[in-house]
N, C-alpha and C positions, 0 to 999 in steps of 0.2 A: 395459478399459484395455489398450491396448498396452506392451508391459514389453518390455526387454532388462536383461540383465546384466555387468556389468564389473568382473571380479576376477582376478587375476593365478594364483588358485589355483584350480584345477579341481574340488577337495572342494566350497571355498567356496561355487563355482556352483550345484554338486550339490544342495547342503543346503536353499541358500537357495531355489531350483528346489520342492524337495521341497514345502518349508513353505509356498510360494505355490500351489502346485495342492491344497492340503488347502482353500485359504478357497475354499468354494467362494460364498460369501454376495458374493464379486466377480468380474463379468467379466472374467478377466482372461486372455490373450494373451501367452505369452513370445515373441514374434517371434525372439527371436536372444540368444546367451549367446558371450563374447569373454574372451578373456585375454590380448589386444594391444590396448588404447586405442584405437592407430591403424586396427585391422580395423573398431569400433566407429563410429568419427567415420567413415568411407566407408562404412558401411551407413547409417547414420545421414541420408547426402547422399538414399539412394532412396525410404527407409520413413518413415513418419510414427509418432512414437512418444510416446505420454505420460507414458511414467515410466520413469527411470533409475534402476536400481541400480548404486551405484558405489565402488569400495574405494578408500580414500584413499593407504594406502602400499602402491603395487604396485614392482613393481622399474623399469621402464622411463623412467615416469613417475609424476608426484604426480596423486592425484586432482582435489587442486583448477585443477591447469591444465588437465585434462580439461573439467572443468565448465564452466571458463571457455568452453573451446571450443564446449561442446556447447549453451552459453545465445546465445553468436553466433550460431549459427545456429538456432535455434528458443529464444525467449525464453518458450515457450509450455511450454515439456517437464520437468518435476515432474521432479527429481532427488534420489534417498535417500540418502545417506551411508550406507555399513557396514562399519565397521571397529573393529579392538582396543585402538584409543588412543583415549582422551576428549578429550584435550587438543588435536585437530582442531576443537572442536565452535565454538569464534569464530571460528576463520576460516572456518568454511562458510559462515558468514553473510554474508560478504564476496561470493561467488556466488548469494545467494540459495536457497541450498540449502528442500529443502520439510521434509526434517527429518534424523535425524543417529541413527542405528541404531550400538549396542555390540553387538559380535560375542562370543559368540553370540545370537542374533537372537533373543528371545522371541515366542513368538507372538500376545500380547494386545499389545506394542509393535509388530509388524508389520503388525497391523490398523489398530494407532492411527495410522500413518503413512499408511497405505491410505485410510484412510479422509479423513484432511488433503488430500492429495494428491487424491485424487475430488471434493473440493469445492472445490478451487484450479480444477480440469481443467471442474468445472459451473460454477465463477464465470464463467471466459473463456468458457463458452457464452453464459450468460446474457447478457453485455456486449453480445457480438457477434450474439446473437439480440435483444436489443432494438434495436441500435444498423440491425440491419435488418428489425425489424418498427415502429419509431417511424419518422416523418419528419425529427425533429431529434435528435440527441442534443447534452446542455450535459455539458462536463468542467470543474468549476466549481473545486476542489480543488487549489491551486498557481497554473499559467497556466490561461486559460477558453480554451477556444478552443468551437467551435458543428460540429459534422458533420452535413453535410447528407445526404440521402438516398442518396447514390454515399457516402457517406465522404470527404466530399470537404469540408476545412476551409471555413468562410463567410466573405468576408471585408465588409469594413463600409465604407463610403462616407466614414464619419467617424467620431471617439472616442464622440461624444455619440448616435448614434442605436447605437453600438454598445455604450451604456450604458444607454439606454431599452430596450432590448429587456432588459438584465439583471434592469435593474428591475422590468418588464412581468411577464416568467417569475420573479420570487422574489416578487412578489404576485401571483401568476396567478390563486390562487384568492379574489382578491375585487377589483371593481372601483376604482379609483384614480381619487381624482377630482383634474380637472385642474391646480388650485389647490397642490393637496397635490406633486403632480408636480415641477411648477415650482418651490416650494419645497427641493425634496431636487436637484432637477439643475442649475438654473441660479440660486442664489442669492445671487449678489452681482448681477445683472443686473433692470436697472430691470422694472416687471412686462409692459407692453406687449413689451419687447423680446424678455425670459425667455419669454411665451408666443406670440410669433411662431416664434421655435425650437424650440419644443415643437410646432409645426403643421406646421413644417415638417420635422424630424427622425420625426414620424409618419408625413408622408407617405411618406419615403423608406427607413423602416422597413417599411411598408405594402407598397411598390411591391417589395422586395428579398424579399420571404418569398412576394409573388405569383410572382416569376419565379422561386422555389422550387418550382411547385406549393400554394404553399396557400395558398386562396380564405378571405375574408372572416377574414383573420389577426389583426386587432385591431378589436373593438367600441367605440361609443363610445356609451350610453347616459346623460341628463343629466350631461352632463359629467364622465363617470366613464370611463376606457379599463381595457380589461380583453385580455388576450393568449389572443388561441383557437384556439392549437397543440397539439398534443399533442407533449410534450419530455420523452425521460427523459434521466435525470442523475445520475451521481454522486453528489449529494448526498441526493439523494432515497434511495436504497442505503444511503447513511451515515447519515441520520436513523433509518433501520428499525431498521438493526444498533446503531443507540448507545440506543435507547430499548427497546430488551429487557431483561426482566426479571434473565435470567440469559444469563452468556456461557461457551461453553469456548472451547477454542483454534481452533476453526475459527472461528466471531463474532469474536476477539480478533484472527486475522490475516486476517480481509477486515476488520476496520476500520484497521488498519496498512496493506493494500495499497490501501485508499481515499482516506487521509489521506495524500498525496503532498507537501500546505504549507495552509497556511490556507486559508479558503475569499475565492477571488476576493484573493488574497494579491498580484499585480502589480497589483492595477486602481485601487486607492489611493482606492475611493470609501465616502464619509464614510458611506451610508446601509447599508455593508455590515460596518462596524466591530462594531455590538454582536455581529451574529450570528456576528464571524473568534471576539468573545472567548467567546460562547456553546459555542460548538462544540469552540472547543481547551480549555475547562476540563469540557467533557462527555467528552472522549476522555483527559484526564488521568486525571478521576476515574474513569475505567470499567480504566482501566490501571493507575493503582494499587491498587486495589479488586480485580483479579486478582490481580497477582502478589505479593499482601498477607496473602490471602486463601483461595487453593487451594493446597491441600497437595503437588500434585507437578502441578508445569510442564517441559516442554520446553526443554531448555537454549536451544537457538534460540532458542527463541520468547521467554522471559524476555531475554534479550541484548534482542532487536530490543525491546521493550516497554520495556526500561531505556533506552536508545539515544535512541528518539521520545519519550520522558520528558523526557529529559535535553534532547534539541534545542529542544523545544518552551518548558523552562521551564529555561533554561540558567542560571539563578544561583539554581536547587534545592540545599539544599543537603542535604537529605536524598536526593533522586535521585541527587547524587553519589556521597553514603558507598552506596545501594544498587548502584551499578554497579561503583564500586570495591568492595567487598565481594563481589559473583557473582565478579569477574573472578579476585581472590584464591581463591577456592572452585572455581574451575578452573586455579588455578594455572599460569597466565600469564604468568609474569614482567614480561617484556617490553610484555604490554598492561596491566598493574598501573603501571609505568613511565610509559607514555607517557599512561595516564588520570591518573593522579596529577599529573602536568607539564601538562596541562590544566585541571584542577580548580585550580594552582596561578595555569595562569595567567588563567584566567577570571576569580578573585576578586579580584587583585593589580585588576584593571582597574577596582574600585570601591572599590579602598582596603581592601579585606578578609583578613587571617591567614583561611587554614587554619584551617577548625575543628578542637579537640582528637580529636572524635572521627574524625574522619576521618582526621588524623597519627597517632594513635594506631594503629588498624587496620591501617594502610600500615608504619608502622617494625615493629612487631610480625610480619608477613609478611618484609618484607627482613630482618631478622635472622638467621629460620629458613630462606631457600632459599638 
């Protein structure tokens, strides 16, 4: 791993310097150590670097507008928070920060970031080595879009052959027969008409993945079609990581960088419903089952976990009292405040009071700060 430093204090550097060439269990490369932001973000223009260390309250600047900048221009580059105030540690999250280090640095927590950070830095390998050792890649999570061998988005001729391929690749592994097809795609259309669209949406399915390069793309054996691409996806990644036995925070935040929105969340099709609510009550249950669960989380990481809890199943009313509760236990004010005034007003929208317990926790907190 390529590393710089950025700390306004020279000791700082020193130390942290020190403590990083002891691991020797990581490759790891200080390229360059700064105590001007600004010398940092212009080396930064030349060298490729995957991991920042960066002090939040320097004199010149704040770290978090650092970050900011430094995520601009490489969205790819793993940045560690280290600093003497906890009370930074929500809005790191705001930049994506990879995790959020108390000065002085221990050394079993600087592995533990080390080693997050190294599996952030293998995911974006992996993506990008499949995504050029497959011929398709499906980003199925959110918007779908299809990357074709350049990387180069696919685009569709029409809504409906750009739904039968959907369909073709989420039952890829078992032939579909035609009958069944037409059923799920064209359903309110008389059957002759339903299955001339379907012969014809094939063929120009057919004819679109040949000018792809790939030969004898969809089989059609008694009346069965079956898709014979080889496509990795997103979701495929997300099935592995959500049906593991046991998760730490490294499984827990590549299924959070996975989970971007439902699966196939704009494409509004009826055949894809059970598996949007499969999938978001698999990722609920796996998130609250951590941080329910494990005795010491990552401030970060519990944030983001409460956060996609709370997005996901937004009139939780237990998710509420757990996020307003962390937020109180970092003592926040102001984001105590403004979750509160959202919790209020989410449930006003179905006619709902404030749970006791949740006014309770919150007056209790505004009394004492």
């Amino acid at each position: 791993m390529n590393i710089i430093i950025i700390d306004d204090e020279k000791m700082a550097i020193d130390v942290l310097r020190f403590k990083l060439n002891r691991l020797t269990q990581f490759q790891i490369s200080i390229k360059g150590t700064f105590t001007n932001a600004a010398d940092a973000l212009i080396f930064l223009e030349k060298e490729s670097i995957d991991v920042v260390f960066l002090d939040i309250e320097m004199i010149d600047v704040h770290g978090l507008q650092v970050a900011k900048q430094l995520k601009g221009k490489s969205s790819s580059t793993q940045i560690i928070f280290v600093t003497a105030h906890a009370q930074f540690a929500v809005d790191a999250f705001d930049v994506e920060a990879t995790d959020y280090l108390l000065k002085p640095v221990h050394e079993k927590r600087l592995i533990k970031a080390l080693i997050k950070a190294q599996q952030k830095l293998q995911l974006q390998e992996d993506v990008a080595k499949v995504k050029k050792e497959h011929l398709l890649y499906a980003h199925t999570f959110g918007s779908f879009y299809l990357l074709d061998a350049q990387h180069e988005v696919m685009k569709w001729r029409t809504r409906k052959v750009r739904e039968l391929f959907l369909y073709l690749w989420f039952h890829q592994k078992k032939p579909m027969l035609n009958v069944v097809i037409i059923e799920e795609l064209w359903p309110d259309l008389e059957f002759e008409k339903a299955a001339s669209n379907l012969h014809t949406s094939i063929y120009q399915l057919r004819k679109h993945l040949k000018e792809k390069g790939i030969q004898d793309p969809i089989r059609l054996v008694n009346n069965h079609y079956q898709l014979n691409v080889e496509i990795a996806s997103d979701y495929d990644k997300f099935i592995y990581l959500l049906e593991q036995k046991r998760h730490d925070e490294i499984s827990i935040q590549q299924l959070l960088n996975y989970y971007e929105g439902d699966f196939l969340a704009e494409e509004e099709y009826s055949w894809a419903i059970q598996t949007q609510l499969r999938l978001k009550q698999g990722i609920l249950h796996v998130l609250e089952m951590y941080i329910t669960t494990t005795i010491s989380i990552n401030s970060l990481l519990k944030l983001n976990c409460l956060q996609k809890m709370l997005e996901l199943d937004e009139f939780n009313e237990n998710y509420m009292f757990l996020l307003l509760e962390f937020l109180i236990g970092q003592n926040k004010k102001q984001d105590c405040i403004k979750c509160y005034e959202r919790i209020q007003e989410k449930l006003s929208e179905i006619g709902i009071s404030v749970p006791e317990k949740i006014l309770s926790i919150y007056n209790a907190y505004m009394i004492h700060v």
